[in-house]
Structures are given as structure tokens and as C-alpha cells.
TORLO-874225 format. One record per residue (C-alpha): residue in three letters; x, y, z; residue number from 1. Coordinates in steps of 0.2 Angstrom, whole numbers, plus 5000, padded with zeros to 4 digits. Example, Ala and Ser with C-alpha at 12.3 -4.5 7.8 and 13.67 -1.06 7.14 Angstrom:
2
> ALA, 5062, 4978, 5039, 1
> SER, 5068, 4995, 5036, 2
END
This chain:
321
> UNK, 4994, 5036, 4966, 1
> UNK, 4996, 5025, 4951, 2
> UNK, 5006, 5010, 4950, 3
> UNK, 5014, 5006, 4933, 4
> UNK, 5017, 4987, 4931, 5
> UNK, 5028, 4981, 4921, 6
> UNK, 5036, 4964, 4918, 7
> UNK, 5051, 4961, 4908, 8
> UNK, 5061, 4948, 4899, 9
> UNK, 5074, 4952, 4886, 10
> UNK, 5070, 4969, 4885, 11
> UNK, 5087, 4980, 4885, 12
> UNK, 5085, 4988, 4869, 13
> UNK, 5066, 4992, 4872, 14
> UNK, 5066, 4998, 4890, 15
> UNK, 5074, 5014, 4893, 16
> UNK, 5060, 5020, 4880, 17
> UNK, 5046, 5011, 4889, 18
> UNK, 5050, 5020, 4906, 19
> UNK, 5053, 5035, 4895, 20
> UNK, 5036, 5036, 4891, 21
> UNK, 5031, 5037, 4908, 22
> UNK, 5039, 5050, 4913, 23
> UNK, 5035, 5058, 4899, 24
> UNK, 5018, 5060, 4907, 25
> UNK, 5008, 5076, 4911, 26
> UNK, 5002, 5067, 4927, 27
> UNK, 5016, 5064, 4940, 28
> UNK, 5010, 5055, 4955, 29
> UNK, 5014, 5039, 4952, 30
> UNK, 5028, 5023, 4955, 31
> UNK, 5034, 5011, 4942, 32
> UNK, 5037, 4993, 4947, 33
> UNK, 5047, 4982, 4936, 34
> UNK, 5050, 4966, 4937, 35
> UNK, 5062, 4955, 4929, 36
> UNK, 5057, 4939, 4924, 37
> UNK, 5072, 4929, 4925, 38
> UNK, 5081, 4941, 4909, 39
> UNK, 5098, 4929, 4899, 40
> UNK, 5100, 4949, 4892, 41
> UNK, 5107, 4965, 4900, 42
> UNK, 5089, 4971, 4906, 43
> UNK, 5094, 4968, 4925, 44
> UNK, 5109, 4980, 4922, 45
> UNK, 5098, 4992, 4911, 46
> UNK, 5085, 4994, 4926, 47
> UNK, 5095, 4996, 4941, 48
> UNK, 5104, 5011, 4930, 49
> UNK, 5086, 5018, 4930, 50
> UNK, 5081, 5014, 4950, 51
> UNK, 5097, 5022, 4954, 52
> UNK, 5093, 5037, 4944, 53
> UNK, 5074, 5041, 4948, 54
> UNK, 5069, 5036, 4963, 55
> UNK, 5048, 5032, 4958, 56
> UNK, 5057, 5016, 4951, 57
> UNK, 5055, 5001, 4959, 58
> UNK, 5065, 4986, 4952, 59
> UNK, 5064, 4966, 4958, 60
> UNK, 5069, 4948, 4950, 61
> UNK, 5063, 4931, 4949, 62
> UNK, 5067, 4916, 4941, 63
> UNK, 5058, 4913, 4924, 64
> UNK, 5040, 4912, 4929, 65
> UNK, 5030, 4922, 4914, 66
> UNK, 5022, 4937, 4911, 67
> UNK, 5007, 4933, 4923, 68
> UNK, 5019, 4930, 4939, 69
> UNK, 5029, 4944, 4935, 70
> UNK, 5013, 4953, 4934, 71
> UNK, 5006, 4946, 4952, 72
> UNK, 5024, 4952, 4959, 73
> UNK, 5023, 4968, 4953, 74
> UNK, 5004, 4971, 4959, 75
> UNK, 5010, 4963, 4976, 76
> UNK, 5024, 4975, 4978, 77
> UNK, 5015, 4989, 4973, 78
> UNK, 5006, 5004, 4983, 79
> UNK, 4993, 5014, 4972, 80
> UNK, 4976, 5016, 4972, 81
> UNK, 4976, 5014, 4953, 82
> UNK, 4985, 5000, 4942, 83
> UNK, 4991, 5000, 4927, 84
> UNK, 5000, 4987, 4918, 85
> UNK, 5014, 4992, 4903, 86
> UNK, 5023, 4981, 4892, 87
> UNK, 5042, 4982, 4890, 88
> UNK, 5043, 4983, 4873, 89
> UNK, 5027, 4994, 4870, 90
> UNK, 5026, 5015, 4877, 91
> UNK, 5012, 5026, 4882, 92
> UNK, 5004, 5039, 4872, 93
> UNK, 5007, 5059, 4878, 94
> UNK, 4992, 5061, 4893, 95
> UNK, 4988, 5043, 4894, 96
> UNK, 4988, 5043, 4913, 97
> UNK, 4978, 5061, 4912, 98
> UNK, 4966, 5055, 4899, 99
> UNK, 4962, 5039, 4909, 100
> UNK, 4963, 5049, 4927, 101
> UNK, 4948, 5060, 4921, 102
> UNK, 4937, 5046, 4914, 103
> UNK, 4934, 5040, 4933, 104
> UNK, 4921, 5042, 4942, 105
> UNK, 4915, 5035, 4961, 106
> UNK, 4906, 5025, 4951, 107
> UNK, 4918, 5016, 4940, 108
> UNK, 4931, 5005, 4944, 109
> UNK, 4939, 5003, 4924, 110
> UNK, 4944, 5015, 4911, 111
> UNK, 4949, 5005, 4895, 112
> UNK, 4955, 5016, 4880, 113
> UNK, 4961, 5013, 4862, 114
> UNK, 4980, 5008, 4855, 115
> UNK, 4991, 5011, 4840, 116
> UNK, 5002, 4996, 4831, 117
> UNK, 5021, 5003, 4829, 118
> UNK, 5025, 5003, 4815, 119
> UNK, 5010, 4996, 4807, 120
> UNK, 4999, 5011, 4813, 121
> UNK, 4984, 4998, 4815, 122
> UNK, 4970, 5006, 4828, 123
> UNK, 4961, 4994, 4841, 124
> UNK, 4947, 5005, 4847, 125
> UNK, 4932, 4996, 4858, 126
> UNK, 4916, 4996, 4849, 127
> UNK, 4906, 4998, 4863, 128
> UNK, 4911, 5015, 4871, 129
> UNK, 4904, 5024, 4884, 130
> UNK, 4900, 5018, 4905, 131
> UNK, 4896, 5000, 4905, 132
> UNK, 4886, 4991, 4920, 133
> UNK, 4896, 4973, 4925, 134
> UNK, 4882, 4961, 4914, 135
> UNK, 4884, 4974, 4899, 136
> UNK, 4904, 4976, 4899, 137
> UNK, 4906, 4954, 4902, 138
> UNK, 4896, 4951, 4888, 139
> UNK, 4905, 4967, 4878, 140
> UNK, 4920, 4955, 4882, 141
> UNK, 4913, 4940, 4877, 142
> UNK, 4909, 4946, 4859, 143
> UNK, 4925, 4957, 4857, 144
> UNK, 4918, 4972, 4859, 145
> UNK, 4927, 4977, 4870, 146
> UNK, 4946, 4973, 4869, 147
> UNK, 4954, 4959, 4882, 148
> UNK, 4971, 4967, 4884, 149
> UNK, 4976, 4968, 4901, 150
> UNK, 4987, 4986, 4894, 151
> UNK, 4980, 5004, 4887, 152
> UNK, 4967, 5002, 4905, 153
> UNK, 4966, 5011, 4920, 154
> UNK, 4960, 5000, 4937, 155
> UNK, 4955, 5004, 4954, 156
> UNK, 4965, 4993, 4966, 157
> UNK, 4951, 4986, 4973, 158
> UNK, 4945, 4974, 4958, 159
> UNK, 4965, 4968, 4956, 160
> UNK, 4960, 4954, 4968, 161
> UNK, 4978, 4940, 4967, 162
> UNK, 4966, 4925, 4961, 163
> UNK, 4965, 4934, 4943, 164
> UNK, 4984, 4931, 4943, 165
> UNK, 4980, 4910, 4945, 166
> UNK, 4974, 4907, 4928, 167
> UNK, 4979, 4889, 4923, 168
> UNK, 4996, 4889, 4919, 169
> UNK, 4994, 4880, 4903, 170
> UNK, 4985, 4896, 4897, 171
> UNK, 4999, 4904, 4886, 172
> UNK, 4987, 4911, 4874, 173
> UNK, 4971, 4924, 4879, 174
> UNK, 4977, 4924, 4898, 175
> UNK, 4973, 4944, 4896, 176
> UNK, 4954, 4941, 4891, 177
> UNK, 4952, 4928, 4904, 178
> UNK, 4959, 4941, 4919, 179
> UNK, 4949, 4953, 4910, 180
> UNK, 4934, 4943, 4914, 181
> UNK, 4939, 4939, 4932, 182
> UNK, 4941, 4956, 4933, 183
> UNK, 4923, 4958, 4930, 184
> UNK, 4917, 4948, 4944, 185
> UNK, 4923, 4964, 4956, 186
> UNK, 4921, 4980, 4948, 187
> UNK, 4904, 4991, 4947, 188
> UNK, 4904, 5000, 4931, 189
> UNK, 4917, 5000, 4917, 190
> UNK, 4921, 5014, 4904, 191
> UNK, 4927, 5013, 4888, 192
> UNK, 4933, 5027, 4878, 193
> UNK, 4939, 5031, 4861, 194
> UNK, 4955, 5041, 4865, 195
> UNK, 4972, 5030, 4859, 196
> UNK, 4984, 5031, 4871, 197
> UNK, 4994, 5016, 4871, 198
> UNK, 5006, 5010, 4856, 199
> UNK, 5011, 4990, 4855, 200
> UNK, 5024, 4988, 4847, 201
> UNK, 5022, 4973, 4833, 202
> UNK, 5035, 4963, 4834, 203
> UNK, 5036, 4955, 4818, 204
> UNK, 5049, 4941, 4826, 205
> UNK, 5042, 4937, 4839, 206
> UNK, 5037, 4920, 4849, 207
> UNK, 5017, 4923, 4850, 208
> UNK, 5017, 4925, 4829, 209
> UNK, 5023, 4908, 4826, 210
> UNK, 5011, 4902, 4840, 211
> UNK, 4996, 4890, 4831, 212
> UNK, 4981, 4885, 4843, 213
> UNK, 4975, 4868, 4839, 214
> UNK, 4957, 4863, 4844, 215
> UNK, 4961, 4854, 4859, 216
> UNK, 4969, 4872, 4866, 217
> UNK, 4953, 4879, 4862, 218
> UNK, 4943, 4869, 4871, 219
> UNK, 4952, 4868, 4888, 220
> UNK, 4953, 4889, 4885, 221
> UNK, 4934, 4887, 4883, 222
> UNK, 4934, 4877, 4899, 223
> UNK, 4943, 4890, 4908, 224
> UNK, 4933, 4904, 4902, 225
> UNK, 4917, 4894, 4906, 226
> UNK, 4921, 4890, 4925, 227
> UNK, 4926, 4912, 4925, 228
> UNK, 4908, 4916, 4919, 229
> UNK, 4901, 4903, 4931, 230
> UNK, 4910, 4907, 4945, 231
> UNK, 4905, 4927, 4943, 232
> UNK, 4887, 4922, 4941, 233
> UNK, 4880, 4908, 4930, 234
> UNK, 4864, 4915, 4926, 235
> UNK, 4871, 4933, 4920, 236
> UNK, 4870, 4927, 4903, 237
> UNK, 4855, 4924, 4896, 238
> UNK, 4849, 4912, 4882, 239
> UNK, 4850, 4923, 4869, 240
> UNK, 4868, 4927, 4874, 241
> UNK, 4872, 4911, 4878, 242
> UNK, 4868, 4905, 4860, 243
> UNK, 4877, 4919, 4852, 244
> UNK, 4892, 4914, 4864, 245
> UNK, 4892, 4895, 4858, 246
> UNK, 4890, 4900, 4838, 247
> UNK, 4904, 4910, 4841, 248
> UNK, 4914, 4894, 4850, 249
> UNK, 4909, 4884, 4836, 250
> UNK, 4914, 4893, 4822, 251
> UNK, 4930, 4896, 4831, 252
> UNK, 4935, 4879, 4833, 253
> UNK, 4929, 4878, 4815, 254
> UNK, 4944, 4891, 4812, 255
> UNK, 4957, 4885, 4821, 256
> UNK, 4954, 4867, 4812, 257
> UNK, 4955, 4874, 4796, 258
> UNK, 4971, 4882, 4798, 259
> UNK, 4984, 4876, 4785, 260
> UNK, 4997, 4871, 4796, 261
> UNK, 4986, 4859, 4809, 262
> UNK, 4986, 4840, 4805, 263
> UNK, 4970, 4832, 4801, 264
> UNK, 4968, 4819, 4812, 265
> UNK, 4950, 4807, 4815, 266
> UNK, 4950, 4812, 4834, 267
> UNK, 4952, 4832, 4832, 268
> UNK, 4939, 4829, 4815, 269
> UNK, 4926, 4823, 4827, 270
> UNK, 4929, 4833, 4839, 271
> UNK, 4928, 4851, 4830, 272
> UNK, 4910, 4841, 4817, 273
> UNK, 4903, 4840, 4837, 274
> UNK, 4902, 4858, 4836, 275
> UNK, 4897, 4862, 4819, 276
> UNK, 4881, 4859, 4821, 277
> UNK, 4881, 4879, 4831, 278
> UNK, 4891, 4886, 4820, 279
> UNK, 4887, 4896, 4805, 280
> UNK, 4905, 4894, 4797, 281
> UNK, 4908, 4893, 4777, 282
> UNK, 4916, 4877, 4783, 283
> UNK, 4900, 4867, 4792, 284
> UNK, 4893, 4860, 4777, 285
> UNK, 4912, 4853, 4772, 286
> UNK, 4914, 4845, 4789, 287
> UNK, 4897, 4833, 4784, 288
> UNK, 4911, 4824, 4774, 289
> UNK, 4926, 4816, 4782, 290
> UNK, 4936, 4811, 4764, 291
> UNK, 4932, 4830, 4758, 292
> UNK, 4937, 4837, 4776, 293
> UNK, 4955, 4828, 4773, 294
> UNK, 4956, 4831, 4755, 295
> UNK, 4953, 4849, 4756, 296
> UNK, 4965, 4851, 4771, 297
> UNK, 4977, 4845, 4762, 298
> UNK, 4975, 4854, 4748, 299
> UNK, 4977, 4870, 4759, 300
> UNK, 4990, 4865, 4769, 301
> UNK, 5000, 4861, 4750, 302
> UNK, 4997, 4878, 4744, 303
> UNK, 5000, 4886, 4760, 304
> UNK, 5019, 4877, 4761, 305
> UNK, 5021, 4879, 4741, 306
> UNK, 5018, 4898, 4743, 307
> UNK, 5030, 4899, 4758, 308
> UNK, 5045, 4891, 4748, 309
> UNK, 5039, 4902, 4730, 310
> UNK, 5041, 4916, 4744, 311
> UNK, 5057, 4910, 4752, 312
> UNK, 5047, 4913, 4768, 313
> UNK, 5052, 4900, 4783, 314
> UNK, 5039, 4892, 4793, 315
> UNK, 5044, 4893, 4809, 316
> UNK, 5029, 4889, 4821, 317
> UNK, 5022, 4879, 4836, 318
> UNK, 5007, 4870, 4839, 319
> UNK, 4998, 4875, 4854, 320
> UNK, 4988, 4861, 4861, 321
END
């Protein structure tokens, strides 16, 4: 049997079509276990109308907790030998559980496949495809070769283990890659495919688009991520991709830093010219020079703001430290 997670908060207008989607499905033996996640909306009402009236529907509540507790209670209070995980506002493609089912072997304890953006029609396909071994599909991770979303994958029960669910909860941003990578720790062999058969739905409005990492977020995600690798084997890695792994750190950092809207300050400049000297970014040399650094910065975040009032666009965001 699979078991279909899926948390919800807020989600009346989305999740008739969600749960839809599922049955929908070519392949039949399965449960859906939704949990609410402490909903101000009509979704509690929504879903006991769809528990009443199919009875592979399983529906509980808690208390506002996020997505990763509603998550953990959903896995906790499921049954099947395989888990998925389905986002309320998002819906599976036709054969998704088929086209996932027939990928597994004895051997493999992961099926990740492609999605679609709605509307947009944007593709995220895994660039490395085919049956990875547990070194090969961590590092595939680590350089984004293979997609960290927790959705559009198929797992074996047995590498769901209820510490991947106790990520630090000041992680509100990549806590998918970072369960991905615990997820690592268990399984034998992963498979990537090329098939699409997930759509996320882009939500133009939402929370996580006005969401800004600052440095400081970066590094304790960093931390986090560090401790994961560590704690599944700290020699996995070796030099070479331990090298490429802190280039690409650095010339994140380097990123996030530059972004128009995050305040140049002297502690966060130091912090992010600590790591430029692994970086490769356009932005190193820059860094060499504080006055250009906050010169430049501030020419940026002036245009960026000009552009938005020009545009009649509101800046409505959060900085995530």
C-alpha cells in the first residue's frame, strides 16, 4: 500500500482538486492521510465532507505546527509500505503512482521523478537520471543535480525514519533538501527518472516568494546541512567534492549578499569577504573593497526600489535571518 501525505493549511479552494488527483489514479491500493495544520479557513469542513465520502481518506488536526509536523503526523499515522508526500495546493499527474511503482526495484529504496509549474509550464527534471548508489545520489543532492523536493518521489518506509522530521526548527527555508539528505543516511540505491508526474502549482502570492535569506540564515543552514553529511558519514565526501561544495557555499553567500533588498552592514560584509576567497563569483574581486561593496549596494538596492515604484509593484518581503 501507499501512503499519501498531505498537510494542509488554508487550502479549501485547492483541496477537493488535490485529493481529486489521487483518485484519479490508475493505481488503487492506497490511503490518503491529511492533516490539518491548525487551518483559520473552511479546510477542516472541506475534508471531513471528503473522509465521510471515501473511505481510503484519513483526516486529523493539530494546532499550527508547520508543514514538517503536519508531515511527521501524517507518516506516524500512516500504514504503507511506500510514502509519498502531496502538497495541498499542488496535484498529481495521470499514472504518477504507476509510473513511480514500476521504477522500484529490491534494490532501490527511492523513485524521484520530474514536475510541471501551473501555470507557468516551467519543468524541473533531475539532471542526473538513472539508479544512483547512496555516495553518488548525496553528492547529486549537494550539487542540485538531483532535486531536494520532498514531492513528485516515491519511498520505501523503511528510509522514512521520525528523526528526518527534527530538522531545527528555525529552518523555514530548504528543510526539504535537508530531510532529503537525512533520507540518504538509510536508503541503498536511489532512482531518478525523467517522467513528469507532479504539477506545483506557483503561487504567485504567496509567503515563501516574499521570503529573502540573509547571510546569517545561510550559514546556520550550512551548519545544519554540515552536521547531516557528518552524521551519515564524514569521509563520503571526498576533497575534490568537498572543494566543489564549499565554492558553491561561497558564491552563495556571495548571492544572497548581493541581493537588492539585504542592508549592508560591516558585520555581515566580513562575514560573506571571509568566504570569498573560495568563491568564483563576479562579485569576489568587488568584496576586496569595503567603500565599493557599500557603494555598489546601494546603487542596486536604488534602482531595484526606483524600478518597483516606475512599475507600481509593492515590495512586500521578509528578511530571513
Amino acid at each position: 500500500m501507499i501512503s499519501i501525505i498531505i498537510p494542509v493549511y488554508n487550502a479549501e479552494n485547492t483541496i477537493k482538486k488535490c485529493v481529486q488527483s489521487v483518485f484519479n489514479q490508475s493505481v488503487t491500493n492506497y490511503e490518503i492521510v491529511i492533516v490539518d495544520d491548525g487551518s483559520i479557513d473552511n479546510s477542516i469542513q472541506e475534508l471531513k465532507k471528503i473522509e465521510e465520502e471515501h473511505s481510503c481518506v484519513k483526516v486529523f488536526s493539530q494546532q499550527n505546527s508547520g508543514v514538517t509536523a503536519a508531515r511527521k503526523k501524517g507518516f506516524l499515522e500512516s500504514v504503507g509500505e511506500y510514502i509519498m508526500f502531496l502538497d495541498a495546493d499542488d496535484n498529481l499527474k495521470t499514472n504518477c503512482l504507476e509510473i513511480l511503482l514500476n521504477n522500484f526495484t529490491n534494490e532501490i529504496d527511492v523513485v524521484n521523478a520530474g514536475l510541471i509549474g501551473v501555470p507557468n509550464k516551467k519543468i524541473w527534471e533531475h539532471k542526473d537520471i538513472g539508479i544512483l548508489n547512496k555516495k553518488d545520489y548525496l553528492f547529486s543532492l549537494l550539487k542540485s543535480n538531483s532535486y531536494g523536493y520532498l514531492y513528485a518521489s516515491l519511498y520505501r518506509r523503511s528510509v522514512i525514519k521520525e528523526e528526518i522530521f527534527n530538522i531545527d526548527a528555525s529552518i523555514k527555508i530548504g528543510e526539504d533538501v535537508l530531510m532529503k539528505l537525512y533520507i540518504c543516511k538509510y536508503i541503498n540505491k536511489a532512482c531518478n527518472i525523467k517522467h513528469i508526474v507532479y504539477e506545483y502549482v506557483d503561487n504567485e502570492v504567496s509567503a515563501m516568494n516574499t521570503k529573502i535569506i540573509h547571510p546569517d540564515y545561510y550559514v546556520r543552514y550550512m551548519g545544519v546541512r554540515n552536521n547531516i553529511i557528518n552524521d551519515i558519514d564524514n569521509t563520503m565526501l571526498n576533497f575534490a567534492e568537498k572543494t566543489f561544495l564549499d565554492r558553491v557555499d561561497a558564491n552563495k553567500m556571495i548571492t544572497v549578499f548581493f541581493n537588492s533588498l539585504i542592508v549592508f552592514d560591516d558585520k555581515t560584509y566580513k562575514l560573506v569577504k571571509a568566504y570569498s576567497a573560495k568563491a568564483n563569483h563576479k562579485y569576489t574581486k568587488l568584496l576586496n573593497s569595503k567603500v565599493r561593496t557599500k557603494l555598489f549596494k546601494s546603487f542596486k538596492t536604488l534602482v531595484y526600489k526606483t524600478r518597483a515604484v516606475l512599475l507600481g509593484k509593492k515590495l512586500n518581503y521578509i528578511i530571513i535571518h
